[in-house]
C-alpha positions as CSV (number, residue, x, y, z in Angstrom):
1,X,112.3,86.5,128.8
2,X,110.9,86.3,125.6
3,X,108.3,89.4,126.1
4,X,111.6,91.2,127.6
5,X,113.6,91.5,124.1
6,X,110.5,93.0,122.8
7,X,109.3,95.5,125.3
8,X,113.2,97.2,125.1
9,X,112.6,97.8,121.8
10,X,109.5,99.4,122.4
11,X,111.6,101.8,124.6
12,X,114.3,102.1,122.0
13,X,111.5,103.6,120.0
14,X,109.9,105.4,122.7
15,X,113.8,107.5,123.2
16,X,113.7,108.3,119.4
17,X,110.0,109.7,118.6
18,X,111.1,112.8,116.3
19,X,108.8,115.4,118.4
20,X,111.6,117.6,119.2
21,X,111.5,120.8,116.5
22,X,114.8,122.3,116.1
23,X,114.2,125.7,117.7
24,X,114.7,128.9,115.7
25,X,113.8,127.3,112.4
26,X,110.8,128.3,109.3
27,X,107.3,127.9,109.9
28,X,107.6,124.6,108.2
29,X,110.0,122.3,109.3
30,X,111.0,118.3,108.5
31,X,113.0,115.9,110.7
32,X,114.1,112.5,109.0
33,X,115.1,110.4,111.7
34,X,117.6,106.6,111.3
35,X,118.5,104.3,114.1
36,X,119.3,100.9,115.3
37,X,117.8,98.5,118.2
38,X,119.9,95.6,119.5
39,X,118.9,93.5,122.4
40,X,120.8,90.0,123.6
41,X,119.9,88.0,126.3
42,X,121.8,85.0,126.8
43,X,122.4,83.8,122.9
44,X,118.8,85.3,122.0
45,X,119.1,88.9,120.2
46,X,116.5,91.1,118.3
47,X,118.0,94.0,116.5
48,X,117.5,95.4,113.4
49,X,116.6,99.3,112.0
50,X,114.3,102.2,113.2
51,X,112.9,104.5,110.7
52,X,110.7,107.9,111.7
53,X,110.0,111.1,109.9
54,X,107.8,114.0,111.2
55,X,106.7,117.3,109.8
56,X,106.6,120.8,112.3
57,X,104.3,123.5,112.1
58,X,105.0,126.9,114.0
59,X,102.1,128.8,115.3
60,X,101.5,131.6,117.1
61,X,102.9,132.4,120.8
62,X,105.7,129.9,120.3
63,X,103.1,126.7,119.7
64,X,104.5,124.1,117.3
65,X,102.3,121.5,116.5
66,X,104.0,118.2,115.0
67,X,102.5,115.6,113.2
68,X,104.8,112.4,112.9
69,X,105.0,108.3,111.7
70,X,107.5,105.6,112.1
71,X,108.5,102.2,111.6
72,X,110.9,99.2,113.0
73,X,111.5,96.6,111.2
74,X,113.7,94.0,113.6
75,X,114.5,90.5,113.3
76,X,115.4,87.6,116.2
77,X,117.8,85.5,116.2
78,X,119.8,82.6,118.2
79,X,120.5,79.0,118.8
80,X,121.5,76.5,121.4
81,X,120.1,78.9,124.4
82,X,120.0,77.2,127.4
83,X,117.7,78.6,130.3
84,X,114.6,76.7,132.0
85,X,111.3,76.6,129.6
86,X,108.7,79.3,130.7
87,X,105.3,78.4,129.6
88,X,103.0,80.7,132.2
89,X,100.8,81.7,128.9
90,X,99.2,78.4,129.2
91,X,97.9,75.9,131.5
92,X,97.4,72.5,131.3
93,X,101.0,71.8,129.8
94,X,101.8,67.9,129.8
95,X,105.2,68.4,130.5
96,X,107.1,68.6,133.7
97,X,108.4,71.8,134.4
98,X,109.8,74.4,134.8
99,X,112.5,72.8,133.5
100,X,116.0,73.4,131.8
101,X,116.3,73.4,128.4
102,X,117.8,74.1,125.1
103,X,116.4,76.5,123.1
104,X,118.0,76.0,119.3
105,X,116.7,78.2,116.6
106,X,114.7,81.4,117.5
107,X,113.2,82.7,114.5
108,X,111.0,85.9,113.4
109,X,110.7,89.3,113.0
110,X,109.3,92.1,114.8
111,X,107.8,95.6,113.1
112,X,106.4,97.9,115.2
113,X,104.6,100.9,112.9
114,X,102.5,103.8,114.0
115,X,101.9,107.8,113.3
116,X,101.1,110.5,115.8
117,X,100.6,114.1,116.7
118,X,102.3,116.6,119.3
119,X,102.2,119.7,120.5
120,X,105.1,121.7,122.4
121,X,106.0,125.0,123.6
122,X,109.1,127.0,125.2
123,X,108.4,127.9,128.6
124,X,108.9,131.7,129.2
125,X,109.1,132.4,133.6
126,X,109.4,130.3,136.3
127,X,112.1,127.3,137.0
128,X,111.8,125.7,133.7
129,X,112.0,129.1,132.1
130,X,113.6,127.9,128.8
131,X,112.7,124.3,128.7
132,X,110.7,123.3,125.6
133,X,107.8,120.9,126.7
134,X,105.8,118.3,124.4
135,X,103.1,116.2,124.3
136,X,100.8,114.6,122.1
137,X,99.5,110.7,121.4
138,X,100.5,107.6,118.7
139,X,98.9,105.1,117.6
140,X,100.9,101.5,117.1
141,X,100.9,98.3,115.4
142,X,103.3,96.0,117.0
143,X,103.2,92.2,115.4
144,X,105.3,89.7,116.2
145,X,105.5,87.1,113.2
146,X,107.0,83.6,113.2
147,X,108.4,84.4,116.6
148,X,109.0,80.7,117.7
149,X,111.5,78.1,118.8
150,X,112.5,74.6,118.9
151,X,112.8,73.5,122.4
152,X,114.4,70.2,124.0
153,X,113.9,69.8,128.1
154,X,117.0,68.9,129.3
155,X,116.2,68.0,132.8
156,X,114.0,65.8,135.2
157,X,111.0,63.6,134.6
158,X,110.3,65.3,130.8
159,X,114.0,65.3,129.7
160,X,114.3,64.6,126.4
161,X,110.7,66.1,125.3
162,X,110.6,68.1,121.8
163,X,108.3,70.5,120.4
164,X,108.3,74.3,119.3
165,X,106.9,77.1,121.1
166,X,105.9,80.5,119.1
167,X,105.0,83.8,120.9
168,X,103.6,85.5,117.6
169,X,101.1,88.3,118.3
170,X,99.9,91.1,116.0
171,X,98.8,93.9,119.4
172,X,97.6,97.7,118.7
173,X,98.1,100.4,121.3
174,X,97.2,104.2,122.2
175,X,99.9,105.7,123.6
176,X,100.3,109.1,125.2
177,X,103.7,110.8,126.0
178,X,105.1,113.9,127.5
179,X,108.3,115.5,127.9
180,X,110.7,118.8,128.3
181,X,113.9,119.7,126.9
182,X,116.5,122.3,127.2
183,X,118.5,123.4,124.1
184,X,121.9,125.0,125.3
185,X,124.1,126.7,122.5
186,X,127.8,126.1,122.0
187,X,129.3,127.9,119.6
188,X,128.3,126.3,116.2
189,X,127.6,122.9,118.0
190,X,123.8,122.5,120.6
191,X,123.7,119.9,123.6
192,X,120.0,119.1,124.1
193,X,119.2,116.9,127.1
194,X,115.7,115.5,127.0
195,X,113.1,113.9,128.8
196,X,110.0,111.2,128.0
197,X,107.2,109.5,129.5
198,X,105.6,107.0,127.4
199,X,102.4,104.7,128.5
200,X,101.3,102.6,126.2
201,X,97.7,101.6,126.4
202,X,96.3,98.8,126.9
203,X,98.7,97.2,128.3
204,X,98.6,93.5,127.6
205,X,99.4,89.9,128.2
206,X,102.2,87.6,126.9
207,X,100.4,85.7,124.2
208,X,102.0,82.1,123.1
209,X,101.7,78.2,122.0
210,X,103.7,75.4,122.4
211,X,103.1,72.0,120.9
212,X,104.9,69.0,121.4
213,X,104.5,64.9,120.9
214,X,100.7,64.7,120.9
215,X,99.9,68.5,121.8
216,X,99.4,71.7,121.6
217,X,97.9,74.5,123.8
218,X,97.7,78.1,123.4
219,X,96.6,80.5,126.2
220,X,97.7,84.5,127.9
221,X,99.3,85.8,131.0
222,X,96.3,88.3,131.2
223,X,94.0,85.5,131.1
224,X,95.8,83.8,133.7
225,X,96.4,86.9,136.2
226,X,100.0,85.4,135.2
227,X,100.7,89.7,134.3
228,X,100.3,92.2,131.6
229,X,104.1,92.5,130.5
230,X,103.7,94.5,127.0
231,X,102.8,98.1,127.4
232,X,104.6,99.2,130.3
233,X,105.3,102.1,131.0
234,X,108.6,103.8,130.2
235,X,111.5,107.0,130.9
236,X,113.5,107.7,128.1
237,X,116.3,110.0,128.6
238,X,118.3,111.4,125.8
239,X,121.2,114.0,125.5
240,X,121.3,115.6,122.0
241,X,124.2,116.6,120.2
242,X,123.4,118.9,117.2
243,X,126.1,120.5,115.0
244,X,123.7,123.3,113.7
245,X,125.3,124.6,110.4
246,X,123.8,121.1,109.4
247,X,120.8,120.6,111.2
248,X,122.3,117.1,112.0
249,X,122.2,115.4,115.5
250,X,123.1,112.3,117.3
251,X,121.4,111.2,120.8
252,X,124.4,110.0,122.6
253,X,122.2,110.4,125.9
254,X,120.0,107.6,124.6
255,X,122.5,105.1,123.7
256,X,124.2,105.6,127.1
257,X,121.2,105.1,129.6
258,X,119.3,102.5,127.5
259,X,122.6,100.7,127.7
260,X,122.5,101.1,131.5
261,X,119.6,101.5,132.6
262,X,117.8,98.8,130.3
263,X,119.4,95.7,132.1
264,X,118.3,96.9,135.7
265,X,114.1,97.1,134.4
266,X,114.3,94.1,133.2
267,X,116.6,91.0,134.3
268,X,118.4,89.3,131.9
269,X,119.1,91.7,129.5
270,X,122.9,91.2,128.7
271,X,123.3,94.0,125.9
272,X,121.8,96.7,124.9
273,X,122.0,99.3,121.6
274,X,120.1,102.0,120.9
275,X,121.6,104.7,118.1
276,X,119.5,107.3,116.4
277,X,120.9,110.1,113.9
278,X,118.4,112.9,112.8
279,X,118.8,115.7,110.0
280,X,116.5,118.6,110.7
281,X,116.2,120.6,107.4
């Protein structure tokens, strides 16, 4: 679970890149972009803001090239979460387990920064006649600091057993993306419904430590062939409301199918927020 809170927000991000230029606007166009990620499982949440802003350049034939940065700054938090301790990272634990146990103060914070570029273009003929595709690459810095735990096992032959456990990580990934979207006026108001791929590369293993009474031991699920759980890869689907007289929209798609569709990718996700707000101009 504890690589699960994390990869949602990396989709939460993924649903809000700002490569979308308003259609019908100057050569040079701006998008400032504000959100907010939430994710609970159990009593453990990360949440906190998302920040993006991109720059749009129209070309010739209907190209727009984009170029684009963001940052997330989210925090974790909880206490007395009780589920059984998951330590595949490592091997050689002295403890018996799995095991239940109480998880009592998760701690830390979680940014994930990066810049990009994209390219898009309004199809002219054919079935997507009117659909606006875009594609393009980012780079990312996602680190995980003082992301840890105090853990008590609850049950069988190690109950009673303290230490802390700390997944912090500092990862960097290439990520390309590609998607279409379909503007459709109404009066003074636009509904935009949008599509995104997202594959962020490489992917990578869940990185951790735990310590105890007379240990510690460090190890990752890649190293283990335990699985490469951060960097995979996601669907974001959006649906755009713009009220054009102010270049102002709200992705109401977003918030609905990360809210629904969230829980089903990955287990024990209990809640789920994602809001963005952008001002073209």
């Amino acid at each position: 679970m504890s690589e699960h809170l994390v990869e949602v927000a990396m989709d939460h991000r993924y649903a809000a890149l700002p490569v979308w230029p308003r259609e019908g606007t100057a050569r040079w166009s701006f998008t400032a972009q504000a959100g907010y990620s939430g994710t609970r499982s159990g009593e453990l949440e990360l949440a906190g803001p998302t920040l993006s802003a991109a720059v749009h350049r129209s070309l010739n034939r209907g190209w727009t090239v984009s170029g684009f940065a963001f940052g997330d700054d989210l925090s974790f938090s909880g206490s007395n979460d009780l589920r059984p301790i998951d330590v595949s990272f490592a091997a050689g634990v002295p403890l018996s387990l799995p095991a239940d146990a109480d998880f009592m103060d998760l701690q830390g914070s979680s940014r994930d920064v990066g810049l990009g570029l994209a390219v898009s273009r309004i199809i002219g003929s054919g079935f997507l006649a009117g659909w606006r595709w875009s594609a393009g690459a980012l780079w990312q810095r996602l680190e995980l600091s003082g992301y840890s735990t105090p853990y008590t096992v609850l049950a069988g032959p190690s109950a009673g057993a303290t230490g802390t456990i700390d997944y912090s990580v500092r990862y960097s990934y290439t990520t390309p993306f590609a998607g279409i979207s379909r503007a459709f006026p109404i009066g003074r108001w636009t509904i935009e419904p949008r599509f995104l791929v997202a594959a962020p590369l490489p992917r990578r293993g869940v990185e951790g430590r735990i310590s105890g009474d007379g240990f510690e031991v460090s190890g990752n699920t890649a190293d283990l062939g335990r699985g490469k759980n951060y960097g995979d890869p996601t669907l974001a689907i959006g649906m755009v409301v713009r009220y054009e007289p102010w270049g102002v929209e709200v992705d109401l798609g977003a918030a609905l199918t990360e809210a629904v569709i969230e829980p089903l990718m990955h287990p024990g996700i209990d809640q789920n927020i994602a809001v963005s707000a952008a001002w073209h101009f």
